[in-house]
C-alpha positions in Angstrom: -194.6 76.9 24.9 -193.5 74.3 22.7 -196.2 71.2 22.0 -196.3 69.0 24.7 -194.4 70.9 27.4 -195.6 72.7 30.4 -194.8 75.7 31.8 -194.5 73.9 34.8 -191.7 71.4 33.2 -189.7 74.2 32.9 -190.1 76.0 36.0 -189.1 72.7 37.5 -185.8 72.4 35.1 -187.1 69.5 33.7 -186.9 71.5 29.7 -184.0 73.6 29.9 -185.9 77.0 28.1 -184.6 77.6 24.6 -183.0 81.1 26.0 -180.8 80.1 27.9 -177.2 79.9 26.6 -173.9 79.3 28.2 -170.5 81.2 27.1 -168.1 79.5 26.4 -164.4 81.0 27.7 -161.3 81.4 25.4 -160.1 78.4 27.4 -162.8 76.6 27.2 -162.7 76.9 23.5 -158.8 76.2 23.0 -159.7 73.1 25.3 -162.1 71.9 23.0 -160.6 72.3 20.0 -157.9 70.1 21.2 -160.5 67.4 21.7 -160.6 67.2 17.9 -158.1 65.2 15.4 -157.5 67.7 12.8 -156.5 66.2 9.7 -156.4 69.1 7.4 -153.2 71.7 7.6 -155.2 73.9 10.7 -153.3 70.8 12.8 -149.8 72.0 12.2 -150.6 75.3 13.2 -149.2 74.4 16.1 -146.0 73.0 15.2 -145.3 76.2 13.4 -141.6 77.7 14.6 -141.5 74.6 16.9 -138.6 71.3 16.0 -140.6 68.7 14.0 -139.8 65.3 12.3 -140.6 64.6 9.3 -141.6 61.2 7.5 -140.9 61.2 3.9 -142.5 58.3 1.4 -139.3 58.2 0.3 -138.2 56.6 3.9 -136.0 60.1 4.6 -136.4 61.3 8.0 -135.8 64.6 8.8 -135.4 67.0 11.5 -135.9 70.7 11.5 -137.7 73.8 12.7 -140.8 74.3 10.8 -141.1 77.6 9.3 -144.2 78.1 7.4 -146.8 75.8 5.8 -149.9 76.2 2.9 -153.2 74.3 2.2 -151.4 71.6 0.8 -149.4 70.7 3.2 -145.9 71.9 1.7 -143.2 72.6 4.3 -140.4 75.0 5.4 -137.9 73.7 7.4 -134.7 75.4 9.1 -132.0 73.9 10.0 -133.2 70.8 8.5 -131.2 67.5 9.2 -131.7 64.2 7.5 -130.6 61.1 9.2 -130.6 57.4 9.1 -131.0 55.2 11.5 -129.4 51.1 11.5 -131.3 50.1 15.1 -129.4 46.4 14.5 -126.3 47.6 14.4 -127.2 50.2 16.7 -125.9 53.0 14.2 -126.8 56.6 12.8 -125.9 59.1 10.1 -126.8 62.3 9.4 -126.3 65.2 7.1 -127.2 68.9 7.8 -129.4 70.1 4.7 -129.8 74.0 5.5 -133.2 75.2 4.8 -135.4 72.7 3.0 -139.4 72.5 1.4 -141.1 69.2 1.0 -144.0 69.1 -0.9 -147.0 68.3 1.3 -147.8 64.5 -0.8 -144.7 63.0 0.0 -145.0 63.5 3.6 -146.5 60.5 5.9 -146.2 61.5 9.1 -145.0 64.9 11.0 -144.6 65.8 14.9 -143.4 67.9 17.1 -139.8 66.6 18.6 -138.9 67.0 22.6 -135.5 68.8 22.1 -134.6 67.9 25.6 -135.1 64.4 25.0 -133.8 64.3 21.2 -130.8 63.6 21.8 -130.7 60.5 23.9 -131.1 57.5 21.9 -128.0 58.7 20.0 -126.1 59.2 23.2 -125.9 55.1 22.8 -125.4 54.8 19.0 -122.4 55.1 16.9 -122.4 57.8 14.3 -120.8 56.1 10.8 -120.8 58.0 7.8 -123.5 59.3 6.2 -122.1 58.2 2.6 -121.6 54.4 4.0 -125.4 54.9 6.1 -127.1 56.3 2.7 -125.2 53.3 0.3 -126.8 50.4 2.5 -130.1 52.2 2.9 -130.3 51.9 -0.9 -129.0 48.4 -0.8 -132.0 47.7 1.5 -134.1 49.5 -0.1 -133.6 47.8 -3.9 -133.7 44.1 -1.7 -137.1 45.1 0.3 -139.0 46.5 -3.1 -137.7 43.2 -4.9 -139.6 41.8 -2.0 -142.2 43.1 -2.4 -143.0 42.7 -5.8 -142.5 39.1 -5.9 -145.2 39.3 -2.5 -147.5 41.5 -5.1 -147.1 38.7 -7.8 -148.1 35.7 -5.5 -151.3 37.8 -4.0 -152.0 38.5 -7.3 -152.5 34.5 -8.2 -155.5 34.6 -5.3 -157.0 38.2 -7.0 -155.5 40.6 -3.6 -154.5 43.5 -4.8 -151.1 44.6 -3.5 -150.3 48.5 -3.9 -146.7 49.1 -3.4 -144.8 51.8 -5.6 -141.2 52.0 -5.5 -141.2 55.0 -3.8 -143.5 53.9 -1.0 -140.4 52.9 1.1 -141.5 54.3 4.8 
């Protein structure tokens, strides 16, 4: 017996004895592995062969079926769409870009995409151009990162640092 406990404790269940083990099912296991927020690449397992969405830093969203993955995050998508959305004018655009790799850093956020309910938000939004979409996302784009560099300059007067890169447009 360990110090301080009785054989009688443990007859009596109060010490569980140090023997005794309980299995845990394949279930039981996949169960509580989903308990846990992954936040290496063994969380897009998953996702793999599945449609995903795809966050760029960039501010590109895309839409595909995710292929394959490595350690660093890099991805494979099929059929791979990028689209823009304009929610205040209630407009979209999108171009089909085929099979497509990101590399893993310029991805912000990835998940999986309902294909039965993909669709309906664009049941009620016009599709322009994606030539016209893509020229007045850079128009915003330019205005927002003047923005915010004249924001970094006047936090900069009170000592706040202000990290924004040109390329941080998501």
């Amino acid at each position: 017996m360990a110090e301080g406990i009785t054989e009688s404790q443990v007859t009596q269940g109060a010490v569980p004895p140090l023997t005794q083990h309980k299995k845990i099912t394949e279930g039981e296991a996949d169960l509580y592995l989903d308990q846990y927020n992954f936040t290496t690449t063994a969380a897009i397992v998953g996702s793999v062969d599945r449609k995903v969405f795809v966050l760029l830093r960039d501010g590109k969203m895309l839409f595909g079926v995710l292929r394959t993955f490595d350690q660093y995050a890099n991805l494979i998508l099929e059929y791979c769409v990028e689209r823009i959305y304009f929610t205040e004018k209630n407009e979209y655009a999108e171009e089909p870009r085929g099979l497509f790799m990101v590399r893993g850093e310029n991805v912000v956020m990835l998940g999986e995409v309902d294909i039965d309910k993909e669709d309906q938000p664009l049941e009620n939004m016009e599709r322009i151009s994606f030539k016209e979409a893509l020229r007045a996302k850079r128009v915003h784009d330019e205005s927002r990162f003047k923005h915010e560099t004249v924001k970094g300059k006047q936090l900069a007067r009170y000592g706040i640092l202000y990290d924004f890169h040109k390329s941080d447009m998501y």
